[in-house]
N, C-alpha and C positions, 0 to 999 in steps of 0.2 A: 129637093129643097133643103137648104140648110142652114141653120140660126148656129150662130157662136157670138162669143163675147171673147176677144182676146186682148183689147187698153180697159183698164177699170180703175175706178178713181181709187183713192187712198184712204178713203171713206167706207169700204166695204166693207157691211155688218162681220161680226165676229161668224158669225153660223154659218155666213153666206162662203165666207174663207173656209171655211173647214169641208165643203164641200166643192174642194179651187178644179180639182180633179176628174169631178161626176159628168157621165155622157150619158145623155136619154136617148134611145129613137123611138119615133112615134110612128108610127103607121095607123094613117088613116083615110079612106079613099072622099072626104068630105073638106075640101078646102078650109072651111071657116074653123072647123073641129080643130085641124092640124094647128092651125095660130092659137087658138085660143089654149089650144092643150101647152103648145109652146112658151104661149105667155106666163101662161100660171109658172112654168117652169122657172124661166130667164126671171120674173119676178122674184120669186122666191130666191134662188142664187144665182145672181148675176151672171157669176164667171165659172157658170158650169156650160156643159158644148150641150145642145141641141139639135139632133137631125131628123128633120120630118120629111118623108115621103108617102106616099099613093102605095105603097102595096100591099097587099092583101097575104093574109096568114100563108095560105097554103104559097103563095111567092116569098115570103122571109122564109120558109122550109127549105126552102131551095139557094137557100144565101147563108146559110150554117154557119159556114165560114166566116159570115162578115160580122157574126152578133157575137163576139168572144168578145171583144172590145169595148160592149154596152157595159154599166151597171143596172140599168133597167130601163123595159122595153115596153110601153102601150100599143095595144092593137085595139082599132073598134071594131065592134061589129053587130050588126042592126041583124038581130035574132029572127026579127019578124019576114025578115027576104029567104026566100030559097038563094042559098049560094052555095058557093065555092069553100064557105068559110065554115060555113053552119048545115046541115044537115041532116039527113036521117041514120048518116054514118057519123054524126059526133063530129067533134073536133080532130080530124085524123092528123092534120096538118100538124096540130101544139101537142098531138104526141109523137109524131115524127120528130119533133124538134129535140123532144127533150130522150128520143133514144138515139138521138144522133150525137150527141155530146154533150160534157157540160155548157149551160148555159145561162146567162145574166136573169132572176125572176121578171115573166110575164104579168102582163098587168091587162086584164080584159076590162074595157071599158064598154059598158052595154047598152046599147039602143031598142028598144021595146024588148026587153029581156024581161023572163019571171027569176020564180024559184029552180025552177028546171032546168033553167039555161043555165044558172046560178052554179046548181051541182055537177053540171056535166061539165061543166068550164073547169073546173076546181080538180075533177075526177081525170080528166084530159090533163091535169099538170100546169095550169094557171096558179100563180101564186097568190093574185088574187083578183077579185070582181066587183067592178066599181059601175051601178047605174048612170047611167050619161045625166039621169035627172035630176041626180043629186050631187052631182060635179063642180062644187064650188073650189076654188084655189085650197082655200082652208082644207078642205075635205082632200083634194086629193096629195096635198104634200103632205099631209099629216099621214095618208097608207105608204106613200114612197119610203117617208121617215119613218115608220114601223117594216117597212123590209130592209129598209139599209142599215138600221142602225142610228142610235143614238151620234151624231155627227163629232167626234171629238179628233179631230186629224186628218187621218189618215184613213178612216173606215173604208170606202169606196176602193183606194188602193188594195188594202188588207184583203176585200173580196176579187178585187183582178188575180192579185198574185193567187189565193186559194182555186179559182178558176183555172190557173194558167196550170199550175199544181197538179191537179186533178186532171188535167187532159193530157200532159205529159206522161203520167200514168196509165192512160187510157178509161180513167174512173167517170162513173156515169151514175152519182147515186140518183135513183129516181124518187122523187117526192121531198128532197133535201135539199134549200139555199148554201151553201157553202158563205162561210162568213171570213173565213181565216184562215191561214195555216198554222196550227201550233208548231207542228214539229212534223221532218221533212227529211229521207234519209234514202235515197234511191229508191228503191220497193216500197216502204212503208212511210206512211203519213200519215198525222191527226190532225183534224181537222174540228175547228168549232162549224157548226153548222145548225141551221133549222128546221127541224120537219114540222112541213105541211100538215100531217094529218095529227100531230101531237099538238102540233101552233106551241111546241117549244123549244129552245135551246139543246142541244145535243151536240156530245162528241162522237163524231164519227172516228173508228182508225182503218184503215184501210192500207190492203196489202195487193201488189198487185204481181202476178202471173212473170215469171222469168223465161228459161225452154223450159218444154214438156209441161204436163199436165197439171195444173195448180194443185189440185186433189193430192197429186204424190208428193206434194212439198214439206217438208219439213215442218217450213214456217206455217204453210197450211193448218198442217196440224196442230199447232201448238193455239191459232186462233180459233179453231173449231173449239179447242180443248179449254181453252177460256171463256167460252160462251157458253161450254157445258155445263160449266164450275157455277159461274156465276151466275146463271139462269135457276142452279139449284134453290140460290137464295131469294126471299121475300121480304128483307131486313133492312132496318135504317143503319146497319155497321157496314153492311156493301153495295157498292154503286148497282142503282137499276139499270138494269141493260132491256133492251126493247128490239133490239130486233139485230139477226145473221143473216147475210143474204152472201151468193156466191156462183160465178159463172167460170166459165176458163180465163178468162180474161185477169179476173181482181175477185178478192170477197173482202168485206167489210163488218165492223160491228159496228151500233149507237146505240150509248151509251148517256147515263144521266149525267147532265152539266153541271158543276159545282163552281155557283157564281163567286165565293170568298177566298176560292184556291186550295192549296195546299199548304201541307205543315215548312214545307220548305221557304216559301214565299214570308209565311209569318216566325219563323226563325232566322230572319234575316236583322231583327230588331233583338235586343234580349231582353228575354222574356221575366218576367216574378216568379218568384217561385211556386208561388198559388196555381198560377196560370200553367208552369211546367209540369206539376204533376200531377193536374187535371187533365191535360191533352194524352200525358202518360198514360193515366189509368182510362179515360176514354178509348187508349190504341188498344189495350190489355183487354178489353172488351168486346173491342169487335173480332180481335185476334182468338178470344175464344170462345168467341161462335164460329168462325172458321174452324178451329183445330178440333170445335166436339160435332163437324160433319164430319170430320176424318178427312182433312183438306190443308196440305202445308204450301206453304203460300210462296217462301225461297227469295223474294224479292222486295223486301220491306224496308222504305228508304223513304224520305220525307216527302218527296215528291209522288209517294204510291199512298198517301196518307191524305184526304180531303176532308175540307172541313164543310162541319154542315150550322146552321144557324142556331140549332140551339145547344153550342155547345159540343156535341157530338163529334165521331170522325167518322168515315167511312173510308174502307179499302179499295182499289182498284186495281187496276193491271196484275192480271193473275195470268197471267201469260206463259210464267215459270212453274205454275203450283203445279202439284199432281197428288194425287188420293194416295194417305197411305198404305190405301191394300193394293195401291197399282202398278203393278212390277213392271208393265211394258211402259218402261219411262221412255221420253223423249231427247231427254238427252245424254249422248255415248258417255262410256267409263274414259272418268280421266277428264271429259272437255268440262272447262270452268266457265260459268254462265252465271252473271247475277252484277251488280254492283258492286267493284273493288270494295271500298268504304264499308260496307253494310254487310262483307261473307263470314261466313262463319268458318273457323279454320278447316274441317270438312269439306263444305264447298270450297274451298281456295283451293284445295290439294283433289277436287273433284271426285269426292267420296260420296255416300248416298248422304240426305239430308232429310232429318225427319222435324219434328213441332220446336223440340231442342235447337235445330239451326234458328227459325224462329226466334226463340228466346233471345239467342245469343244477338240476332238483329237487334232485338229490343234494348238492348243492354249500351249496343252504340247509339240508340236513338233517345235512350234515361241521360247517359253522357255528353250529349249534347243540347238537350233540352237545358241541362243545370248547368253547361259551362259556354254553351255558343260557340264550342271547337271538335270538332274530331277528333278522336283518343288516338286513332293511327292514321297520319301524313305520310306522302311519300311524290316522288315526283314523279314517280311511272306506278302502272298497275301491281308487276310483280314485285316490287319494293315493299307497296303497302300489303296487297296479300302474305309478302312474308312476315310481317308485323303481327296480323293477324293467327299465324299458325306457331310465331317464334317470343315474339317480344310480350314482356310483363303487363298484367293488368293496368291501366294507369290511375294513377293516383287524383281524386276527386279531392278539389279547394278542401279549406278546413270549411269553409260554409256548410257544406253538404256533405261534410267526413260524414256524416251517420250515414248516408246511404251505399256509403264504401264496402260493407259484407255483403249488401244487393248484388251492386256491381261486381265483387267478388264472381260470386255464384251465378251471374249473367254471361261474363265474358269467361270463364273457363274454357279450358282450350279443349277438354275431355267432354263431348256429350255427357259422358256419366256423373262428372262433379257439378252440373249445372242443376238448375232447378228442373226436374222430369215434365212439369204443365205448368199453365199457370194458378193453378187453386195453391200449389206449394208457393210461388210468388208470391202471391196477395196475401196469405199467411207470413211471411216474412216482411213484407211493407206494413200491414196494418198497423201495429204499435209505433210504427213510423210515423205514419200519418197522423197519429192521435185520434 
C-alpha cells in the first residue's frame, strides 16, 4: 500500500515545505494502524511520500536494500504475542538491520509493551520507542521532528546524502543517526551525527580501509594517535572525545559537537578589537595546556579553533600533533603536512617542529584576528610556503603598530628569535593590554 501526495496547493504551510522531500515507511501488520499512522503523517506535511505495508521486522531485514531511501521507518509490534518479531531472542531482526548497513532511524511503536520491551528495543538499535497509547498526531511528529531535525530546508536531504556517504565507504556506525556530511574526501569523512546512548550531537570522522590491513595504515595511525592525545585531556580548552572504535573495514572517532562553530566561521565579519584579543588570549590558553603535557599540536588554523559559550575556545583535530619526547614521528623527513597559511617556516621546508612551530601559527592567527587578511597570499601552496620561509614580517595597520614587536618575535623565521613558550608571550602582551 502506498500514500503520496505529488499536486499541492500553493497554500502549503511553510514547515510542511521544508519537509517537500521526507519518505516515511510504516510497517504495520494492523490495517487501521497503518492509516492512521499515515494520516498523522500526510497531515502534518502534505507533500511528504508515505509507504505503508504488512510487514514485519524480521521481513524489512531481509529488504536492506530497499530502506536506504527512507528518512524514517515505524514498525509496530504488539510485545504481548510470541512472534517473529519479539522474543526470548530480542529484537535479532533490528539488529540485523543495523549491522547490515547504514540505515534511515527506527521508530518502535509499542502495543502492550512495558519498560522491558522499552530497553530491549533501544539496546537492539531503535532509535526510539513510542507506546501505541499514547500515539496522538502531536506526540508522535513531535519524536519524528526531534530525530530529523529542526526542519529548515533541506535537513532530510542533508541526512540521505550523509547515509549515501557512509555506505559508499562501507561505514556502519552502530548506535549513531548520521545527520550530515560535513566534509567528504574519498577515505575520510566528518560527519555531524547523533548518539543514541549520549542523546547528543556528535562529530563523527571516520576513515575507512584502502588494500591490506587498516591497522598498517599510515592514516590509521595517525587516528589512533589523535585519540590517544586527546583522550589524555579532561579540559574545557580540548574537544571531548567519547569514543574509538575500529574493525578492518573503517575506524572512526566521536567527538564533542560545537553548536557556534569555529574561529574561522566568526572571522568571516571583522571583528573589535576587544573581541580579537580576547579570542587571542583564549587560543594562548588552551595552547598552553597542550604544550605543558608535552603535546605540539602542528596544525593550528581557524577552523582547528572552536568556540565554546562562554567565551572560551577549544582545540580540535590533533591529527598532526605528536609528544615532544616522541621521536617515532609519523611523518617522513622532508614531507610537508599542515596548512600552507598556517606553517611555520620549519614545517614548509619539512624540518622537525616543536611548541615554537606553534607560536609561530599563533602569530598568523594575532595577524588576522587584527587585520581580516592573511599576512602571506599566494596562488599555489609552494608560492605561499615560500613567503613563509623567504619573505619579511609584514607590517601591522598604524591601529595596531604597538603589537608590531609581538608580531615581530612570532613570525621569525629562526625558532631561536621567537618567543621559546608562551609565559615569555604573555610577558610581552601584558603591558599591551593594560
Amino acid at each position: 500500500m502506498s500514500v503520496s501526495t505529488t499536486e499541492v496547493s500553493a497554500r502549503v504551510p511553510k514547515a510542511a515545505a521544508a519537509y517537500e522531500r521526507l519518505r516515511v515507511l510504516i510497517a504495520a501488520s494492523d490495517a487501521t494502524t497503518r492509516a492512521t499512522l499515515s494520516r498523522h503523517i500526510i497531515k502534518q506535511w502534505p507533500i511528504a511520500t508515505v509507504t505503508a505495508c504488512n510487514d514485519s521486522g524480521p521481513m524489512l531485514a531481509r529488504k536492506i536494500h530497499a530502506l536506504h531511501s527512507y528518512d524514517v521507518i515505524l514498525v509496530t509490534i504488539d510485545f504481548a504475542a510470541r512472534s517473529d518479531c519479539w522474543d526470548a531472542g530480542g529484537l535479532t531482526w533490528l539488529r540485523d538491520i543495523g549491522d547490515a548497513g547504514v540505515h534511515p532511524p527506527i521508530i518502535i511503536v509499542a502495543e502492550s509493551g512495558s519498560e522491558y520491551s522499552a530497553v530491549q528495543a533501544m539496546a537492539a538499535g531503535a532509535a526510539d520507542y513510542l507506546p501505541q497509547a499514547l500515539l496522538s498526531r502531536e506526540f508522535l511528529i513531535s519524536r519524528v521532528q526531534a530525530l530529523l531535525g529542526d526542519p529548515h530546508g533541506n535537513s532530510s536531504e542533508r541526512m540521505r546524502n550523509a547515509r549515501r556517504t557512509a555506505a559508499q565507504m562501507g561505514l556502519n556506525p552502530y548506535g549513531y543517526q548520521l545527520l550530515d556530511c560535513l566534509d567528504y574526501s574519498g577515505r575520510r569523512a566528518v560527519f555531524l551525527a547523533r548518539s543514541r546512548e549520549l542523546k547528543r550531537e556528535v562529530v563523527l570522522k571516520a576513515l575507512c580501509a584502502e588494500e591490506g590491513a587498516l591497522t598498517l595504515d599510515p592514516e590509521y595511525l595517525r587516528f589512533a594517535r589523535e585519540f590517544s592525545l586527546i583522550s589524555y585531556f579532561d579540559h574545557p580548552a580540548v574537544a571531548g572525545i567519547f569514543e574509538f572504535k575500529a574493525n578492518r573495514r573503517y575506524c572512526y572517532i566521536t567527538m564533542e559537537y560545537f553548536a557556534r562553530g569555529d574561529l574561522r566561521a566568526r572571522m568571516r565579519n571583522p571583528l573589535p578589537e576587544d573581541e580579537a584579543l580576547r579570542l587571542f588570549g583564549a587560543l594562548l590558553d588552551a595552547l598552553e595546556l597542550v604544550h605543558e603535557a608535552g603535546i605540539v599540536h602542528r596544525d593550528l588554523k581557524p577552523s582547528n579553533v572552536m568556540l565554546r559559550d562562554n567565551q572560551r575556545v577549544a582545540l580540535i583535530d590533533f591529527g598532526l600533533a605528536r609528544e615532544l619526547d616522541d621521536f617515532a614521528d609519523l611523518t617522513v623527513a622532508g614531507e610537508v603536512r599542515g596548512t600552507p597559511y598556517y606553517m611555520s617556516p620549519e614545517q614548509a621546508q619539512g624540518e622537525a617542529a616543536d611548541e615554537r612551530s606553534d607560536l609561530y601559527s599563533t602569530g598568523i592567527l594575532l595577524y588576522e584576528l587584527l587585520t581580516g587578511e592573511k599576512p602571506y597570499r599566494g596562488k599555489t601552496a609552494p608560492a605561499i610556503l615560500e613567503q613563509h620561509v623567504n619573505s619579511p614580517v609584514p607590517v601591522l595597520p598604524e591601529a595596531w603598530g604597538r603589537f608590531q614587536p609581538v608580531l615581530e618575535r612570532l613570525l621569525a623565521k629562526s625558532p631561536q628569535a621567537r618567543f621559546q613558550n608562551i609565559a615569555e608571550l604573555r610577558a610581552m602582551l601584558r603591558p599591551l593590554l593594560g
